[in-house]
C-alpha positions in Angstrom: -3.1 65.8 -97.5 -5.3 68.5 -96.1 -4.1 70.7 -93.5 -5.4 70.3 -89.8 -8.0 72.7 -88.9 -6.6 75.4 -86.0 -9.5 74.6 -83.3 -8.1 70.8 -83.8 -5.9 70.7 -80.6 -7.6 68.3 -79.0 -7.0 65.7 -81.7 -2.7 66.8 -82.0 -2.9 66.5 -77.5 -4.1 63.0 -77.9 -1.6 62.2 -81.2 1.1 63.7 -79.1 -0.5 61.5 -75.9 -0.5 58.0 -78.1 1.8 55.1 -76.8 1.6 54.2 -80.6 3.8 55.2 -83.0 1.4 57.1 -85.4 2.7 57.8 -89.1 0.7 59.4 -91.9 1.8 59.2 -95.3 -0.5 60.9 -98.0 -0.7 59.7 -101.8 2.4 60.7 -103.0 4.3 58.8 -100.3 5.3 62.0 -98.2 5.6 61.5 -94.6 3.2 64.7 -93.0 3.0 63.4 -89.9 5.0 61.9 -87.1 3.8 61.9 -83.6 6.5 61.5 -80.4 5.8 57.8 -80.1 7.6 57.6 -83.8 10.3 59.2 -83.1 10.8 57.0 -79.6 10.1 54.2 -81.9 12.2 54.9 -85.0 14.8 56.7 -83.6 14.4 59.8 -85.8 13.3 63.3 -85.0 10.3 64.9 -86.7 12.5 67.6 -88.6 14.4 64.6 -90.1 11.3 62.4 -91.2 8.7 65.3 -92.3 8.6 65.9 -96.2 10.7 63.0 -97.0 9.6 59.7 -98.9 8.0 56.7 -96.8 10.7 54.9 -99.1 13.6 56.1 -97.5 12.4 56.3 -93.8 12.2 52.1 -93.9 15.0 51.8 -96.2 15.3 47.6 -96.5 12.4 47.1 -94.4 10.3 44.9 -97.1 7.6 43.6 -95.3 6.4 46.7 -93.7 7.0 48.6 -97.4 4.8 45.7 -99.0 1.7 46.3 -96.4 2.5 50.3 -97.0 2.4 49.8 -100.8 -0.7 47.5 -100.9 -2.6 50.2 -98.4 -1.7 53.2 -101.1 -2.8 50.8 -104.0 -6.0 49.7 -102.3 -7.3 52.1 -100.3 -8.0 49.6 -97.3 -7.0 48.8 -94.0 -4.3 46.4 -93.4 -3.4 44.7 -89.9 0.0 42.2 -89.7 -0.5 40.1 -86.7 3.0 38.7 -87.1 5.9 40.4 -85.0 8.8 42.3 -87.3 11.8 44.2 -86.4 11.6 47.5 -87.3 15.9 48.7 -87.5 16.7 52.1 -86.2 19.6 54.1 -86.8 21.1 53.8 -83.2 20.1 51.1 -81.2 18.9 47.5 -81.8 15.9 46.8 -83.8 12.6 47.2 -82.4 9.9 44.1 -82.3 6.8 45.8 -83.4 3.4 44.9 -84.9 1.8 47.6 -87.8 -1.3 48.2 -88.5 -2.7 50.6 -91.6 -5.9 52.6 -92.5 -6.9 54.3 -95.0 -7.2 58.0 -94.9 -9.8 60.1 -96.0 -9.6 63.9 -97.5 -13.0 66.5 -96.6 -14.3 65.1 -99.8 -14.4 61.7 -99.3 -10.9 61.1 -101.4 -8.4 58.8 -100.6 -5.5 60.9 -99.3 -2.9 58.8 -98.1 -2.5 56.3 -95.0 -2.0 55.9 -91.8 0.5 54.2 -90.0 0.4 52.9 -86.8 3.5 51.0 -84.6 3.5 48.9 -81.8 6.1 48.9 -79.2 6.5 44.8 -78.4 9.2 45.6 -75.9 6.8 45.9 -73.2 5.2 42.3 -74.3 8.3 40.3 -74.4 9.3 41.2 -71.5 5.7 39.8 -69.8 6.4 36.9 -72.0 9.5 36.1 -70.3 8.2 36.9 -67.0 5.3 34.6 -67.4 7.3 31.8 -68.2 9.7 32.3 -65.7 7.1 32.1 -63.5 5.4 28.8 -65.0 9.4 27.5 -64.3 9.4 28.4 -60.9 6.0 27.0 -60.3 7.1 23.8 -61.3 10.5 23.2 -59.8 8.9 24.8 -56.4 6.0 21.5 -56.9 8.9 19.1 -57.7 11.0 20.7 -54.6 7.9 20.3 -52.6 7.4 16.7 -53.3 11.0 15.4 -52.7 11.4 17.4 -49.8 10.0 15.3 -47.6 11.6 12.1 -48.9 15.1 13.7 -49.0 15.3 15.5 -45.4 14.4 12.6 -43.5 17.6 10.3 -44.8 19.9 13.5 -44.6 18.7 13.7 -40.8 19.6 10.3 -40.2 23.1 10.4 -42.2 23.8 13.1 -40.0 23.1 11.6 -36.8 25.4 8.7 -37.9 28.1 10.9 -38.6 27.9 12.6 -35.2 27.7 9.5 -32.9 30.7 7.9 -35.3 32.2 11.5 -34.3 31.6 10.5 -31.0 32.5 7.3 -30.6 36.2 7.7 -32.4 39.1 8.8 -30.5 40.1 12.3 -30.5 43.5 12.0 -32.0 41.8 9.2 -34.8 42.2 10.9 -38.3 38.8 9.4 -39.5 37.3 12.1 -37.4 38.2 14.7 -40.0 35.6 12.6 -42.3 32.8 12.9 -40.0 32.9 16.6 -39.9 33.2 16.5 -43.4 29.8 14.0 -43.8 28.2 16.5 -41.2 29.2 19.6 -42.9 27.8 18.8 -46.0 24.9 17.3 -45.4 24.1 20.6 -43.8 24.9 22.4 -47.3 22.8 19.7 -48.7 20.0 20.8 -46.2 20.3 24.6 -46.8 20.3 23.9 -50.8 16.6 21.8 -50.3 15.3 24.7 -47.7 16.5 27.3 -50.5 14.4 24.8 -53.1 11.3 24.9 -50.7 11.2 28.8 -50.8 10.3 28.7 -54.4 7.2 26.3 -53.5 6.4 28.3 -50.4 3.2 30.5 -51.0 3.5 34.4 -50.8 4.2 35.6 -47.3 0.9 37.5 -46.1 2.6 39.6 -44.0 2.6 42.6 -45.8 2.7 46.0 -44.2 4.0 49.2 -45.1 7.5 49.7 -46.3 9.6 52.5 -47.0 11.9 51.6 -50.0 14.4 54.5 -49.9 15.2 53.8 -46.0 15.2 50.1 -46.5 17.7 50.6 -49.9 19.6 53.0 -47.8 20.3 50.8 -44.6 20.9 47.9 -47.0 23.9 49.9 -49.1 25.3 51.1 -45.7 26.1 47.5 -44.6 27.5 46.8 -47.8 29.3 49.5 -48.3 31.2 48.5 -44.9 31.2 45.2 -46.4 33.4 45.7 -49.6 35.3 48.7 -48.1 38.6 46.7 -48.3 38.1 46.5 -52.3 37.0 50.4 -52.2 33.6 49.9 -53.8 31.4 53.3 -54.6 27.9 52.8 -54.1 25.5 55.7 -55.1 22.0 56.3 -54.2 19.8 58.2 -56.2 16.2 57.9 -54.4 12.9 59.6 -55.4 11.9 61.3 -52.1 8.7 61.7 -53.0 7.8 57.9 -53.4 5.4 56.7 -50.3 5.7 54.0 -48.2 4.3 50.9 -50.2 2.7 47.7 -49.7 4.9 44.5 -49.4 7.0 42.2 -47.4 9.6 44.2 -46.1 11.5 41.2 -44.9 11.3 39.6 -48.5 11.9 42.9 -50.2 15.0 42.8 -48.3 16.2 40.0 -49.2 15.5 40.8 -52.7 17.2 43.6 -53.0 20.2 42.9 -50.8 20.6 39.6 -53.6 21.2 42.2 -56.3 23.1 44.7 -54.4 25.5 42.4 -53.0 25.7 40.6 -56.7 26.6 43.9 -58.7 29.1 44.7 -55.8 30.9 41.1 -56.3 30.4 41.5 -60.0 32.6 44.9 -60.2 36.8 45.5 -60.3 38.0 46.8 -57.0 37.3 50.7 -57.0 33.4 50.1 -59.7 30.6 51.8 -59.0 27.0 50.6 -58.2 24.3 53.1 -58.7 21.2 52.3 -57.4 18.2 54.6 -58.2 14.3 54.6 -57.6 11.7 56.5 -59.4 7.7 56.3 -60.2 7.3 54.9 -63.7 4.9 56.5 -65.7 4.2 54.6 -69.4 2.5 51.5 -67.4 0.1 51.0 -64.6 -0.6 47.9 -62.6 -4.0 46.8 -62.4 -5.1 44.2 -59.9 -9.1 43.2 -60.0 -11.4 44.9 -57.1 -8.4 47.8 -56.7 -7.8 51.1 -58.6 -4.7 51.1 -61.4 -1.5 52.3 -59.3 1.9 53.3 -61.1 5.0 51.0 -60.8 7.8 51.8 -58.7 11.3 51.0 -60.3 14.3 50.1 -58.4 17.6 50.3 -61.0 21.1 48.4 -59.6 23.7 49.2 -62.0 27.2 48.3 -62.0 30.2 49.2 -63.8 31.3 45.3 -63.5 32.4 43.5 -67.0 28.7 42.6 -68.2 26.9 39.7 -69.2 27.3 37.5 -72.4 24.6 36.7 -74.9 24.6 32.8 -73.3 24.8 33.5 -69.5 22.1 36.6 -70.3 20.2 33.0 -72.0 20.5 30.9 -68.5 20.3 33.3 -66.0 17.2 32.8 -64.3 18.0 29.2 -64.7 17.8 27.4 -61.6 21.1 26.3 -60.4 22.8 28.0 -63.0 25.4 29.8 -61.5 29.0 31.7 -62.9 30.3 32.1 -59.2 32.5 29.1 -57.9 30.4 29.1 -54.7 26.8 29.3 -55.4 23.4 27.3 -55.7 22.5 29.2 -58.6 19.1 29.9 -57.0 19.7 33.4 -56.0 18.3 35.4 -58.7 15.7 32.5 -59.5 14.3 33.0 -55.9 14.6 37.0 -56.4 12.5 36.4 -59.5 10.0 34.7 -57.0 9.8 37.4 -54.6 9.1 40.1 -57.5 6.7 38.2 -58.7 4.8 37.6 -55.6 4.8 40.7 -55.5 2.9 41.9 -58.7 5.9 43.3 -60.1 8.5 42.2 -62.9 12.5 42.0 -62.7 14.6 42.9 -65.9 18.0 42.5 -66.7 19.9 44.2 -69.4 23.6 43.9 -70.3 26.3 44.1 -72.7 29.5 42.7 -72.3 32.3 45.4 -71.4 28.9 48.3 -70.6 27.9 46.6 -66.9 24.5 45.3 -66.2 21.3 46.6 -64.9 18.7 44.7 -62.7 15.4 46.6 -62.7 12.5 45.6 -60.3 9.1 46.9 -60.9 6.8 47.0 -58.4 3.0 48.1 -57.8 3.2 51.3 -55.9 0.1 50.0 -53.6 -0.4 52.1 -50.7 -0.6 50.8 -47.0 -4.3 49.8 -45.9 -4.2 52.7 -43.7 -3.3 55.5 -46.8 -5.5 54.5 -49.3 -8.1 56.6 -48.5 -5.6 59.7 -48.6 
């Protein structure tokens, strides 16, 4: 393959700017180049990959040696809409989608391909948001629609059991049985008003927020809270974020959900770590309003992980793994992200802790967007 000219910088910035793995391969099936999004994406540096054979950088990796073969043979471009793993020596496999073009010497000459990898990470995760969301939408209609028909009885079952309560003499032991009538059709009544906050539109109250005070006043109270089992929470806040756009009183909410779960999740003396920082490989973009970066909130314990079939259910409504619990915490957190433009992402392994991550659009108050 012919060397790259010296006044080509511009062209090796924007390779080394690509989001997409870029590989080229010239006619003898040498690897000559290897831009950082291939080595994020494969796993391997560029001193290890350069020079060597295509044939042992994807080692078993038959489909994506077929389409590399066919492009050497052929001379023409090649595009597999179908997902494939892509394995990497460290770390899972990668979901990825490869597409290959020809390449071209000064003369005109075929000189090798080009190889070019898609990160599908970023995709799935939509995915899975997205139907989350289609979920949600539909229990909060169904919630919505029995409501009604279900809180009127409850009312009356309740009265009953009060003026039976009432009526009964103080020392009768049937009174114990009314409070226990009364007492749950109030847990009843908080699981349905839990139900109608998923079909509940998105609060538009939204004024500016300060994430690193709000995180920090949220971790003080719980840090008081699980003193007794010597929990250590960490903060590790990005001064430098601005106060955003949201629902501060839902962002609470939100957050104190996952901070008080990864507390309850961890051995007496864990850790939760909770960090903030701007993200930079994505940008949210909203119609009528400029692209803005992502805000990510991390809370991380040290707790005993999540298996492969909880990890399956857990947005699940009333899927729970606490004895006392709805189950609709994290499905109602899930909500709240999403209300507010952002995602929520959970990654664990069993025995390595787990790691909630909420993104959200870093969209300035009214008043600062013209700063």
């Amino acid at each position: 393959m012919a060397p790259i000219p010296k006044d080509a910088t511009l062209y090796l910035r924007v390779l080394e700017n690509m989001e997409e793995a870029v590989i080229a391969i010239d006619r003898h099936g040498t690897v000559v180049l290897h831009n950082p999004a291939a080595q994020s994406c494969t796993g391997l540096s560029e001193k290890q990959v350069l020079g060597s054979n295509y044939l042992n950088l994807f080692q078993k990796q038959e489909k994506l040696l077929g389409l590399i073969d066919t492009a050497l043979e052929k001379n023409r471009s090649l595009f597999n809409h179908e997902e494939m793993l892509l394995a990497r020596p460290n770390g899972d496999p990668l979901p990825v989608r490869a597409s290959l073009s020809p390449n071209f010497d000064q003369q005109g000459q075929p000189d090798g391909v080009i190889l070019m990898l898609r990160d599908l990470t970023q995709v799935r995760e939509l995915q899975e948001a997205i139907h989350r969301a289609e979920t949600l939408s539909m229990l909060g209609t169904l919630a919505a629609g029995l409501a009604h028909e279900i809180k009127n009885p409850l009312g009356g079952i309740r009265g009953a059991a009060q003026l039976l309560g009432m009526e009964l003499p103080a020392e009768s032991p049937l009174k114990e049985y009314t409070s226990v009538m009364t007492r749950e059709v109030d847990r009843v009544n908080d699981l349905i008003e839990e139900l109608l906050d998923l079909a509940r539109p998105p609060s538009p109250r939204q004024g500016e927020v300060n994430i690193s005070r709000m995180l920090s006043d949220i971790v003080l109270l719980q840090r008081e809270s699980h003193r007794p089992r010597q929990v250590d929470f960490q903060l590790q806040l990005d001064p430098s974020i601005p106060a955003i756009r949201a629902d501060e009183k839902l962002l609470v909410r939100l957050f104190l959900n996952l901070i008080k779960n990864a507390a309850e999740a961890v051995e007496s003396g864990g850790q939760v770590l909770i960090r903030s920082r701007i993200g930079s490989r994505f940008l949210y973009n909203r119609p009528g309003e400029k692209p803005v970066p992502l805000v990510l909130i991390e809370v991380k314990d040290n707790g005993p992980g999540i298996s492969r079939d909880q990890m399956e259910n857990l947005f699940t409504p009333f899927y729970t793994t606490k004895d006392r619990g709805t189950g609709l915490g994290l499905t109602i957190c899930q909500k709240i992200v999403s209300d507010h433009g952002g995602f929520l992402k959970v990654e664990s392994e069993p025995g390595q802790g787990t790691v909630f991550t909420v993104s959200l659009p870093m969209r300035l108050p009214i008043k600062n967007q013209d700063h």
